[in-house]
C-alpha positions in Angstrom: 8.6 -17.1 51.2 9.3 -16.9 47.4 7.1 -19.5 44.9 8.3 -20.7 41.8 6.4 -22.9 39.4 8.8 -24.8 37.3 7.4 -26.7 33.8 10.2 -29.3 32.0 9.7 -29.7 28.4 10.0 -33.5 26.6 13.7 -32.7 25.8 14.3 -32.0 29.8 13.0 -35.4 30.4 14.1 -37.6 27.5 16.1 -40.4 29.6 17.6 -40.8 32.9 20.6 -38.3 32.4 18.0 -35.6 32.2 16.2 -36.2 35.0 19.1 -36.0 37.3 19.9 -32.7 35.7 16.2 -31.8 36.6 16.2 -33.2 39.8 19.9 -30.9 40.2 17.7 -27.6 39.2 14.6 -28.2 41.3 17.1 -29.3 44.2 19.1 -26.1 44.4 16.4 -23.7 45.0 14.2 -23.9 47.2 11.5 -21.8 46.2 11.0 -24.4 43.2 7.9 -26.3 45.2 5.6 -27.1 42.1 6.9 -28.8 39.2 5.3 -29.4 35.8 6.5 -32.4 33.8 6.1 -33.1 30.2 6.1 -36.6 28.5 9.3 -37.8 27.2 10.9 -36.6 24.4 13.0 -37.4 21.9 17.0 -39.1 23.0 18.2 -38.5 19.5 17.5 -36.8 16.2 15.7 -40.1 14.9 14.0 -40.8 18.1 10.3 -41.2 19.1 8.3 -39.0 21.3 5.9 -41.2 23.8 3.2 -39.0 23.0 4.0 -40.3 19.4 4.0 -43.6 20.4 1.1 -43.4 22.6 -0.9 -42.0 19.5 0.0 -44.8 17.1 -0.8 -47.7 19.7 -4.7 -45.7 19.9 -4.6 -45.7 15.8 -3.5 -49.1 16.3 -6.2 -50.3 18.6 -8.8 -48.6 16.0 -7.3 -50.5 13.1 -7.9 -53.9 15.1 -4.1 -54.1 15.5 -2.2 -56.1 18.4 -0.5 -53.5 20.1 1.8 -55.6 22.6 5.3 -54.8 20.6 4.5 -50.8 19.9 3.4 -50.4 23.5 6.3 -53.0 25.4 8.5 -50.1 23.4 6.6 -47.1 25.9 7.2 -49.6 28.9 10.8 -50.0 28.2 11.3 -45.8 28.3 10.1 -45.8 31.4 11.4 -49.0 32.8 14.6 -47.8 31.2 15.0 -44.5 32.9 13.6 -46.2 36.5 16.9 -48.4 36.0 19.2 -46.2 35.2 17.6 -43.6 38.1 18.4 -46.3 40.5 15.1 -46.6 41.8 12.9 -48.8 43.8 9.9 -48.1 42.1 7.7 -51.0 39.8 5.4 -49.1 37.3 4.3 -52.3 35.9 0.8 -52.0 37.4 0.5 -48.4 36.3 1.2 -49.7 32.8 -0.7 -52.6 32.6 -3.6 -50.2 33.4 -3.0 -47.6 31.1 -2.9 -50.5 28.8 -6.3 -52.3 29.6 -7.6 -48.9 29.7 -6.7 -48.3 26.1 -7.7 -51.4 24.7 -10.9 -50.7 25.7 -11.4 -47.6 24.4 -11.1 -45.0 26.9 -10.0 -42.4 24.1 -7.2 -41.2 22.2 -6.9 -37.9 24.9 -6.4 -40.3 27.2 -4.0 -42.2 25.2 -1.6 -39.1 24.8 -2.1 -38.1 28.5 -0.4 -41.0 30.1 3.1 -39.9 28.8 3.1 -37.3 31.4 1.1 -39.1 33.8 3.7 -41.7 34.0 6.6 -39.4 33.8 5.1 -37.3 36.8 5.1 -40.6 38.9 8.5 -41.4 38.2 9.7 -37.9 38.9 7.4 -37.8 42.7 9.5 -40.6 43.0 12.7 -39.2 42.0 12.9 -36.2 43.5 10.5 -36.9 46.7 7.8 -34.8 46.0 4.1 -35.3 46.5 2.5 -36.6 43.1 -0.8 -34.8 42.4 -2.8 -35.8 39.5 -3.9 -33.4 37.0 -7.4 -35.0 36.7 -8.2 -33.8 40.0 -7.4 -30.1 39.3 -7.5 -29.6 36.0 -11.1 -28.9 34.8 -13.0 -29.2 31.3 -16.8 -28.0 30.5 -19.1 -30.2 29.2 -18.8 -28.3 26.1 -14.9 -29.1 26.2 -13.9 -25.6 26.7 -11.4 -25.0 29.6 -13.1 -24.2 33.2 -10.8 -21.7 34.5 -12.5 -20.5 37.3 -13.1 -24.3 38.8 -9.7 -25.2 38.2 -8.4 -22.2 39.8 -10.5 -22.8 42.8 -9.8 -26.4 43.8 -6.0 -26.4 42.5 -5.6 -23.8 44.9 -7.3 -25.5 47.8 -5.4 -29.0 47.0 -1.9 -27.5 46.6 -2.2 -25.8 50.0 -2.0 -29.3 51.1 1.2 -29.8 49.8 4.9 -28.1 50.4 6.1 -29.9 47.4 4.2 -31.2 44.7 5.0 -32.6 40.8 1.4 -32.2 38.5 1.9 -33.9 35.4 1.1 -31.2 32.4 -1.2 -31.8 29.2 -4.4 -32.4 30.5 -7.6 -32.4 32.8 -10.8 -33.8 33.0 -15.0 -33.5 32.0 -17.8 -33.8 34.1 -18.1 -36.6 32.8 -14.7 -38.3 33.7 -13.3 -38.1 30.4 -10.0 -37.1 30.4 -9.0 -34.2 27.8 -6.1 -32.9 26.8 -5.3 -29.5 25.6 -3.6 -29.1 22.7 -0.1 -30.2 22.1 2.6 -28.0 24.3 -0.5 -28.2 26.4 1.5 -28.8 29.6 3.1 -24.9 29.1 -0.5 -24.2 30.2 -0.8 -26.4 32.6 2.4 -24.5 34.1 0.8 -21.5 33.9 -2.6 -22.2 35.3 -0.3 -24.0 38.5 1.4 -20.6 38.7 -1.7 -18.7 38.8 -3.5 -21.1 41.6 -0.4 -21.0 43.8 -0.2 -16.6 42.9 3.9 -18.5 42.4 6.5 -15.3 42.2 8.2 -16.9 38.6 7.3 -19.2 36.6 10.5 -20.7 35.2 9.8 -22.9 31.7 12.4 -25.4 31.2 13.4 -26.3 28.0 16.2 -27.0 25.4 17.1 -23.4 24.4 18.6 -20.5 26.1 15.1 -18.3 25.7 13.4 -16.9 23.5 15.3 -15.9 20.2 14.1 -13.0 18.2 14.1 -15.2 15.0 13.4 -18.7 13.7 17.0 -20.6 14.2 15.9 -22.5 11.0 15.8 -19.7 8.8 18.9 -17.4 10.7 22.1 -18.5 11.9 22.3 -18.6 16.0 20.2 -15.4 16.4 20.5 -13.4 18.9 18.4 -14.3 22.5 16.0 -11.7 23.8 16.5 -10.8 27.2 13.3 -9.3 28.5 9.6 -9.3 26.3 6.7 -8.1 27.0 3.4 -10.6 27.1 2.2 -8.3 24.5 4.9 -8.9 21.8 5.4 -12.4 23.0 1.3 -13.1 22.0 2.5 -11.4 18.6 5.1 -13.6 18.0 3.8 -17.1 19.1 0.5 -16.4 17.3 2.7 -15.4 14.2 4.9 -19.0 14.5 7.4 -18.4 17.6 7.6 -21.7 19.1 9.6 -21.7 22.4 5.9 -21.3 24.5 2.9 -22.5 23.8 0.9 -18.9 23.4 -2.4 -20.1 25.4 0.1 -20.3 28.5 0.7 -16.8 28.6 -3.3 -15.9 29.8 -3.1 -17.5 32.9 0.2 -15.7 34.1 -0.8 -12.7 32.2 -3.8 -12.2 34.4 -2.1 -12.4 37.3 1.3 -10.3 36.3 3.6 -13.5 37.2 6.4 -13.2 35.1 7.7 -16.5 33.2 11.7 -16.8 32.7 12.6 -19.4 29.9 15.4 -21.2 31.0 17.8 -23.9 29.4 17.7 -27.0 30.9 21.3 -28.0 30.0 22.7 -24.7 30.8 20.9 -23.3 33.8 23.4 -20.9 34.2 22.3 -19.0 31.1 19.8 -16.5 32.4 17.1 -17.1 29.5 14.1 -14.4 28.7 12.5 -13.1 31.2 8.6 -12.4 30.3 6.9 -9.9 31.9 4.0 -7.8 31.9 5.2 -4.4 31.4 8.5 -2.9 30.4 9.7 0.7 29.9 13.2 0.3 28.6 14.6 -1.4 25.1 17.5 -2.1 23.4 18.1 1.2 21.8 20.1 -0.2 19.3 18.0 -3.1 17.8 14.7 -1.1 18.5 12.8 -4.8 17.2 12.1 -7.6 19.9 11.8 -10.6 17.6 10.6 -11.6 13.9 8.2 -14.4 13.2 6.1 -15.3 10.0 4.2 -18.6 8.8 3.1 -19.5 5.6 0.1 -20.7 4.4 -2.4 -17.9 3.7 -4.9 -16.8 1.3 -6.5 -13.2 1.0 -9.9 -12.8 -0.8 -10.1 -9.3 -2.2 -13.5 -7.2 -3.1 -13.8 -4.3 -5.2 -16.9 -2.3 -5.7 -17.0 1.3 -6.5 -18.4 3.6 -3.6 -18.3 0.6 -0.9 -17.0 3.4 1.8 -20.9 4.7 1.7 -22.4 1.3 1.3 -23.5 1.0 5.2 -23.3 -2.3 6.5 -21.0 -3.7 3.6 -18.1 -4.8 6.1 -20.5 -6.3 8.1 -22.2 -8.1 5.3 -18.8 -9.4 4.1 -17.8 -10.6 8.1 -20.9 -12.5 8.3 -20.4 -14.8 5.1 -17.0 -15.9 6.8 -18.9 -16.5 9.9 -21.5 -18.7 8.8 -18.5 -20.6 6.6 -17.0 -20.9 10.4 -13.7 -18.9 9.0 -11.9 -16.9 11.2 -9.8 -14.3 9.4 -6.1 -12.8 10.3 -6.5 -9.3 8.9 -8.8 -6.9 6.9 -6.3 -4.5 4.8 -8.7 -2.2 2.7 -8.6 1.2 0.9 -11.7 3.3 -0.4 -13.0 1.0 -2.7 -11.5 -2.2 -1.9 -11.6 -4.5 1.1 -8.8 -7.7 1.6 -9.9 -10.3 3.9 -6.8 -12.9 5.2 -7.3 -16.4 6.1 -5.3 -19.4 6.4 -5.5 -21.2 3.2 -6.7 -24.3 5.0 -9.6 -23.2 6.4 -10.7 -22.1 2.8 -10.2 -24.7 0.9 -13.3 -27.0 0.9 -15.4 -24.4 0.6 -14.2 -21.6 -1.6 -16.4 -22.1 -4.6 -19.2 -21.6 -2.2 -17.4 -18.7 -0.3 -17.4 -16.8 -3.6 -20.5 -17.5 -4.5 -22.0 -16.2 -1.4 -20.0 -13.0 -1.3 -21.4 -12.7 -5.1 -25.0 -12.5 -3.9 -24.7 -10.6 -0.7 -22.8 -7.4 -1.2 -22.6 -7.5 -5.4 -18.9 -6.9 -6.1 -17.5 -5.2 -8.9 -14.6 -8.1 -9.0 -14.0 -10.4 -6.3 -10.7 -13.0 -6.2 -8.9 -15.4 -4.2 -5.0 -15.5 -4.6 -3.1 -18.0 -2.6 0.9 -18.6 -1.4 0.8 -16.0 1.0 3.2 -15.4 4.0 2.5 -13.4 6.9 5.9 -11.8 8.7 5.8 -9.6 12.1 7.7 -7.5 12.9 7.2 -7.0 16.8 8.9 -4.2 19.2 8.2 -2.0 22.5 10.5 0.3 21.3 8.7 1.1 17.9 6.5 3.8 19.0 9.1 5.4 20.6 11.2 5.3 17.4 11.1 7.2 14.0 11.0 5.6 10.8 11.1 1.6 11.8 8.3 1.0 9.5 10.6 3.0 6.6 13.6 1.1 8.1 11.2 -2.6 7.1 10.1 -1.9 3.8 13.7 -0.1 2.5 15.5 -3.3 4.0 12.5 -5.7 2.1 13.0 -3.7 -1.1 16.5 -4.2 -0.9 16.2 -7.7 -1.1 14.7 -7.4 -4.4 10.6 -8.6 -2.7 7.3 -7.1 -3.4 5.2 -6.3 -0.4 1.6 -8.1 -1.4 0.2 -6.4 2.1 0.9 -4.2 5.0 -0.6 -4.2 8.3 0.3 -2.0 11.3 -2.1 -2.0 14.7 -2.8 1.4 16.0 -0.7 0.4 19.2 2.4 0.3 16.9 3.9 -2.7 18.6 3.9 -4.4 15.4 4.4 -4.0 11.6 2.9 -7.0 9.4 3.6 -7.6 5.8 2.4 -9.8 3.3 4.8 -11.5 1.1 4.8 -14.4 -1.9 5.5 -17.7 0.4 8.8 -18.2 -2.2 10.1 -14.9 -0.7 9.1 -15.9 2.6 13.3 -16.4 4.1 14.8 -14.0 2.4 12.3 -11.1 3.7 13.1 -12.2 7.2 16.6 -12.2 6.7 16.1 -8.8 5.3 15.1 -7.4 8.4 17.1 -8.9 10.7 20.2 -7.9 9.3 18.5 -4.2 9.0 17.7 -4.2 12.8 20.2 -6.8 14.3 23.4 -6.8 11.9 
């Protein structure tokens, strides 16, 4: 029989009228036996997420603050959508817990994870599923790093138990009974590590949009939905500032070759993306999957005459960033130059000694730092399959009147990255989605 793993965003479960449109989606397919709830999100524009509020009552509690008004606001949500459900069920013990529990420290992960933890409960409830908690199939290291083979292991065993079953998303638990969250859109990966353990057939992510769009929505008007991606470019373009799925959720699946459909949540009738592991066809008119970009990067460029026969000199440079604990995005070079970029954040308490460390270890000729840098990729199956896409970019950018600061292509083709001044950030993605799309 067919296995779906379903995961419903904040906006899917914001009040009562949402959760009778969930309880509608999971209740006309079968196959939908393991559902993944996030915590409540926002009702309107100028609403609060619980998570949010959740957070300010642990900043609360560290400032010595009475919390009783912030955190009766959390207990009417839920008390509010239990009303308006129509259900027999009292959460006030659940609450007054969590409550206790924070007031005496148990932790601000803990904190945020009780916004799903409640909303699981209430959902069980709702839609008459078994409630299993996350803690006790959701595993940490002591080191904090996730424990996939554990949690693989005994979430498999437990959900065998279970035809039906609701695991609240966000987080797990330590060895030493700490609870931990991952990081936030974390219950997307707890979606996909269910979906793995259960080897589901789909995993279906419910959320506010009607899939994945092949640009930012806040930069283009309505652009146009991608239909099927591959979890190569998705990994490009969440890593790059796509925002529909969390981009850790796509290992899980990806290991297993479960494809993942984003769905809307208010129109399930739109089929969504479909994600999957390979594909051998593309639209042969747009040729591109998607755009993203993000701002916010620095690139620290070296010149030294004959550095090409210098051995070791990449490696020299590499290990300054290392021991700095600085990852870096790319390495565009040429002969006798060599570009490291980094976020700008990660550089900036320690960029005097940076410099001064590169100084003494490989002897530049010149060495500089120039910041307001934006990153944009441009992702696509089809590329390598298609002449002149990378001419197709850079005519469409220099059209637009913008000066490419860096290029970037990976020897697999399936993307093209360029480096632009953050002030022509927009209008360089505009640029090439009306070359490819328009």
């Amino acid at each position: 029989m067919e296995v779906k793993v379903v995961k419903f965003g904040g906006s899917s479960l914001a009040d009562a009228e949402h959760f009778r449109q969930v309880a509608k989606i999971i209740k006309a397919d079968d196959a939908r036996k393991f559902v993944v709830p996030s915590a409540p999100g926002k009702r309107f524009s100028a609403d609060i997420k619980v998570t949010d509020m959740l957070y300010k009552c642990y900043e609360m509690i560290k400032n010595n603050e009475n919390i009783d008004e912030q955190f009766s606001k959390i207990a009417d949500r839920y008390n509010g959508i239990i009303s308006e459900l129509g259900l027999s069920f009292d959460i006030s013990g659940e609450l007054e817990y969590v409550k206790n529990a924070m007031l005496h420290h148990s932790g601000r992960d803990y904190a945020a994870s009780r916004g799903e933890y409640l909303n699981g409960l209430i959902l069980a409830k709702y839609i008459g599923f078994d409630f299993v908690d996350a803690e006790n199939v959701i595993f940490f290291k002591e080191d904090g790093t996730f424990d996939e083979d554990k949690t693989n292991r005994e979430m498999r065993d437990e959900l065998k138990r279970h035809r039906h079953a609701v695991i609240p998303g966000f987080y797990g638990i330590t060895p030493n009974g700490t609870i931990k969250t991952f990081s936030r859109g974390g219950s997307d990966i707890t979606g996909s590590i269910v979906a793995r353990a259960v080897d589901a057939d789909l995993y279906e992510n419910w959320t506010d949009v009607s899939g994945f769009m092949m640009a930012d929505p806040r930069i283009l008007d309505t652009p146009c939905t991608i239909d099927t991606i591959t979890y190569s470019e998705l990994r490009e373009l969440s890593y790059m500032g796509a925002t529909v799925l969390h981009d850790e959720a796509i290992f899980p699946v990806r290991y297993a070759g479960i494809p993942i459909n984003i769905k809307n949540t208010n129109r399930p009738e739109d089929p969504g993306t479909m994600i999957v592991p390979h594909a051998h066809t593309y639209d042969h008119d747009r040729i591109i999957t998607g755009i993203a970009g993000r701002k916010g990067y620095s690139v620290i460029t070296i010149e030294k005459d004959m550095m090409n026969s210098e051995i070791g000199f990449g490696r020299r440079v590499l290990e300054v960033f290392e021991e700095n604990e600085i990852s870096f995005e790319h390495l565009p070079s040429g002969v006798d130059t060599m570009s490291v970029v980094v976020e700008t954040k990660q550089i900036d308490d320690v960029r005097d000694r940076l410099l001064n460390r590169l100084q003494r270890t490989v002897r530049p000729d010149t060495i500089s730092i120039e910041d307001g840098l934006a990153l944009i990729a441009v992702v696509g199956r089809g590329m390598v399959k298609t002449k002149g896409t990378a001419a197709r970019v850079f005519d469409a950018i220099s059209d637009a009147d913008v000066n490419i600061k860096m290029i970037d292509q990976g020897s697999s083709e399936l993307n093209i990255i360029v480096g632009v001044e953050e002030g022509d950030f927009e209008r360089t993605m505009k640029a090439i989605y009306d070359e490819f799309v328009k």
